[in-house]
N, C-alpha and C positions, 0 to 999 in steps of 0.2 A: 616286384622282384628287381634286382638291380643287375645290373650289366654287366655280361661276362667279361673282361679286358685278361690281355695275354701284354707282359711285357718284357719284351726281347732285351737282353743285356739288362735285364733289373737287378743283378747281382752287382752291377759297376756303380759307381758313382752318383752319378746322378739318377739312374734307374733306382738304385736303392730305397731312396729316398722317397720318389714318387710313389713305389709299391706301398712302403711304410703309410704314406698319404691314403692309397685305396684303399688300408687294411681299413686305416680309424673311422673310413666314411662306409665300410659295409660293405664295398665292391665282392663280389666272386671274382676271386683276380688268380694269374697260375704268372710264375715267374720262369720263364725262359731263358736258361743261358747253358754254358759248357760247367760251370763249378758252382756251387753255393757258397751262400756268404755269412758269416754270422746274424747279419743283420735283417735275414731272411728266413720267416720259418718255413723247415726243410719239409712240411707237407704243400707248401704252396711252390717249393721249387720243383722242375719237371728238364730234364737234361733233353739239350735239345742245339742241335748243332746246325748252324744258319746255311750250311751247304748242304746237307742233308733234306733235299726236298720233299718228300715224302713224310720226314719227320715233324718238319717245319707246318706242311700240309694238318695233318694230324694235332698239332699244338693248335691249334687255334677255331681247330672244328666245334662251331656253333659258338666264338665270339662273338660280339658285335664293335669292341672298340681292340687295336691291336696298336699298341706305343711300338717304336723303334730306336732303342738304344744303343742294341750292339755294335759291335767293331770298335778298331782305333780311334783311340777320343786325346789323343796328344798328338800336338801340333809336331815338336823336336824328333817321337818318334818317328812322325810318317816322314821329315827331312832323311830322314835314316833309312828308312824302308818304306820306297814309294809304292815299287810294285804291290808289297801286300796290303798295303793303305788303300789303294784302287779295289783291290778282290775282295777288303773288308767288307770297306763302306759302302762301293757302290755294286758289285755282285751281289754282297751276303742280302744289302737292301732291296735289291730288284729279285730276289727267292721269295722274300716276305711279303715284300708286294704282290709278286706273282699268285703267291700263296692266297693273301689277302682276295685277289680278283675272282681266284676259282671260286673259294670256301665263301664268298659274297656278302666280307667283313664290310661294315657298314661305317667304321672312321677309323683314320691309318693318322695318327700322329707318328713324327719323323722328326728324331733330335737333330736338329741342325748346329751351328756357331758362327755366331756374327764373324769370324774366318771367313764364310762362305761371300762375304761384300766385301773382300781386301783384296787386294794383290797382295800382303804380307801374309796371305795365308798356305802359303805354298801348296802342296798335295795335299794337305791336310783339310785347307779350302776348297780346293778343285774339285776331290771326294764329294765335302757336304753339296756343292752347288749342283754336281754333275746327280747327286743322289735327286736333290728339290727339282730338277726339271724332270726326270724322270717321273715322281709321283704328280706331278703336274699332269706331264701327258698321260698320265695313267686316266686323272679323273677326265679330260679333258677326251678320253677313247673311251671309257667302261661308266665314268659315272664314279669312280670312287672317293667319295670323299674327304678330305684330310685337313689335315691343321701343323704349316713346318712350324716349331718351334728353333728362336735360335738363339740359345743360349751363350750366355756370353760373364762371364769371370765368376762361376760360380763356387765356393769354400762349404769347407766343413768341418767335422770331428773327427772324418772318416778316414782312412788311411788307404790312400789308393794313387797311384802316380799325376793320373793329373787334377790332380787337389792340389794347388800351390801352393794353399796359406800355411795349410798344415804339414808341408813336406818343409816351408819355409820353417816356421815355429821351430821344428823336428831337428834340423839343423841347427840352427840357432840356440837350445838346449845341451845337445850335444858337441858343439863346439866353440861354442860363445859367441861366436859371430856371423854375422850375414855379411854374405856377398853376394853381389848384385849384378848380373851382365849390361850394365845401361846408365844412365847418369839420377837413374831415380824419379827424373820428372815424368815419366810416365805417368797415364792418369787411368783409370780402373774406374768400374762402379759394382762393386761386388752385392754378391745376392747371398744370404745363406743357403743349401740344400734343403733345409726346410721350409723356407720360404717361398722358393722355385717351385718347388714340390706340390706347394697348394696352389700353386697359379698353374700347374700341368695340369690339375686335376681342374680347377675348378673349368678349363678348354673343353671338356667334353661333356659337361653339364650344359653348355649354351651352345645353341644353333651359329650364333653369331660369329660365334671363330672358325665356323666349318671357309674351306677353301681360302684362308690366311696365312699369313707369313707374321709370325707371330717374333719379334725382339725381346727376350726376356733376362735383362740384368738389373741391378741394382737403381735407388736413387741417390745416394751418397758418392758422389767424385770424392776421390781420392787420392794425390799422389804415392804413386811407392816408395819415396823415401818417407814419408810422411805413417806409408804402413809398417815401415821398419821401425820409425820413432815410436809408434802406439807398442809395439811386440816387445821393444825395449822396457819401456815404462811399466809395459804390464810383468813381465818378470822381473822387473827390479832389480837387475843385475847389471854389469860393467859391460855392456853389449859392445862387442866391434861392429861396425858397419862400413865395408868395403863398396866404392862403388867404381868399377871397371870401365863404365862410360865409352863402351863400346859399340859397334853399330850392328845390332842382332836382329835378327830377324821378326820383331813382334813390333806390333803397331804402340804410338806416343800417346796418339790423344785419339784416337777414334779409327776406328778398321774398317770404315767406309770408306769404300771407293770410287770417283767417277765412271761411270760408264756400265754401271752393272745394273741389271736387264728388271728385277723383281725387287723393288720398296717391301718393307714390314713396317708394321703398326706395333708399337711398344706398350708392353703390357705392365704396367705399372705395379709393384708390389706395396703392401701394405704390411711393411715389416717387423715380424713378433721379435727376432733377433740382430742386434744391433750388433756393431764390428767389433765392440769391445768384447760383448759378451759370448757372439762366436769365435773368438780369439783363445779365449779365456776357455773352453769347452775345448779348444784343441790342445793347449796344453794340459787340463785336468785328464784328456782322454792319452794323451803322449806319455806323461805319468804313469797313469795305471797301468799301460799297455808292459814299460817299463818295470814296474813292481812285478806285474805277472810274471813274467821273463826271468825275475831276477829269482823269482820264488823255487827250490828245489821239489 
């Protein structure tokens, strides 16, 4: 019999995705969040509100693995709204945890973002780091076991705000050109959502990742001007490309930090989805989404 998992915020982005991954491998999985998602069949969704302790308690009665997605998952946003980026991420986390410790969930994966090792990660970072020491001291007081994950530039087909490639594409359809906050050099190593998704899953099939700090992005560097050149070429059109070469607040070449307290072990993907062809799936899906819309 396989393992019951509860995954909190599997209606966003990157949860989505992972759900998607337990479905195809058999899991009994229940997906936790405040909304459903298309992308999510509505008998595996269970409405479930991350302040609501009681409820949260009850969602995960007789799991044995519980993910952590929920909360603000954009950096710009939580510049915007720190206070609720705090109550998000490290309140709504520390109910699920708590949750977790009663109900004596046996592995607490916790979506982190390489943010969490920058100083350019403003609140947004502070959140994930302040949320990873908590679960830390959790196992290090109760015993409970976990595995951070910390994702870091990950794309899709999916339409959700911080999906960059595809809000990027989206624009770029819509108004012919990309503009850029920065001089371009910037360097990424992007991961598909599908990709990510089977390296989440395949974390709690192995003992070995129990109590790690897990790095999980791409192997392909990349410059951003150089992703705006491939976006260009693949639609074929008269692309403007603006680059503002201003000093923003996201990291150049790497969002490590000196001085910061916990190393991760990078989990290397073996990827079925290359940059072209996840590119290439976000405008077919930009399209259709489009058609639909247009249709009376």
């Amino acid at each position: 019999m396989s393992k019951r998992v509860v995954v909190f915020g599997g209606t966003g982005f990157i949860g989505s995705y992972v759900a998607n991954e337990l479905a195809r491998r058999g899991y009994d999985y229940i997906v936790a969040d405040i909304k459903p998602c298309e992308y999510i069949e509505i008998d595996r969704f269970r409405y479930c509100n991350i302040f609501d302790e009681d409820a949260v308690r009850e969602t995960i009665q007789d799991a044995e693995v519980v993910y952590n997605f929920a909360g603000l998952a954009n950096m710009d946003d939580a510049v915007r709204n720190p206070v609720q980026t705090i109550k998000l991420n490290v309140g709504g986390n520390l109910n699920i945890l708590e949750a977790s410790r009663q109900m004596k969930v046996k592995r607490y994966i916790f979506a982190s973002s390489t943010y969490a090792l920058s100083h350019k990660g403003s609140f947004y970072g502070i959140s994930k780091l302040c949320s990873e020491k908590l679960i830390e001291e959790y196992f290090n007081e109760y015993g409970i076991r976990f595995t951070i994950i910390r994702y870091g530039s990950v794309y899709g087909e999916r339409a959700y705000n911080n999906n960059y490639i595809y809000n990027l594409v989206s624009n770029a359809i819509k108004h012919n050109e990309i503009i850029h906050d920065g001089d371009g050099e910037e360097i990424r190593e992007y991961i598909h959502g599908s990709d990510a998704a089977v390296l989440s899953v395949d974390i709690i099939e192995n003992n070995k990742f129990e109590n790690e700090h897990i790095i999980l992005t791409g192997i392909e560097r990349i410059k951003r001007v150089e992703l705006f050149t491939m976006i260009k070429e693949i639609l074929n059109k008269n692309l403007k490309i603006t680059l503002q070469n201003s000093n923003n607040n996201h990291y150049k070449i790497t969002p490590y930090s000196y001085k910061q307290p916990t190393t991760g072990k990078k989990l290397i993907a073996n990827p079925q989805i290359d940059m072209g062809q996840g590119i290439l799936e976000c405008i077919n899906e930009i399209y259709r989404k489009s058609q639909c819309s247009d249709t009376p």
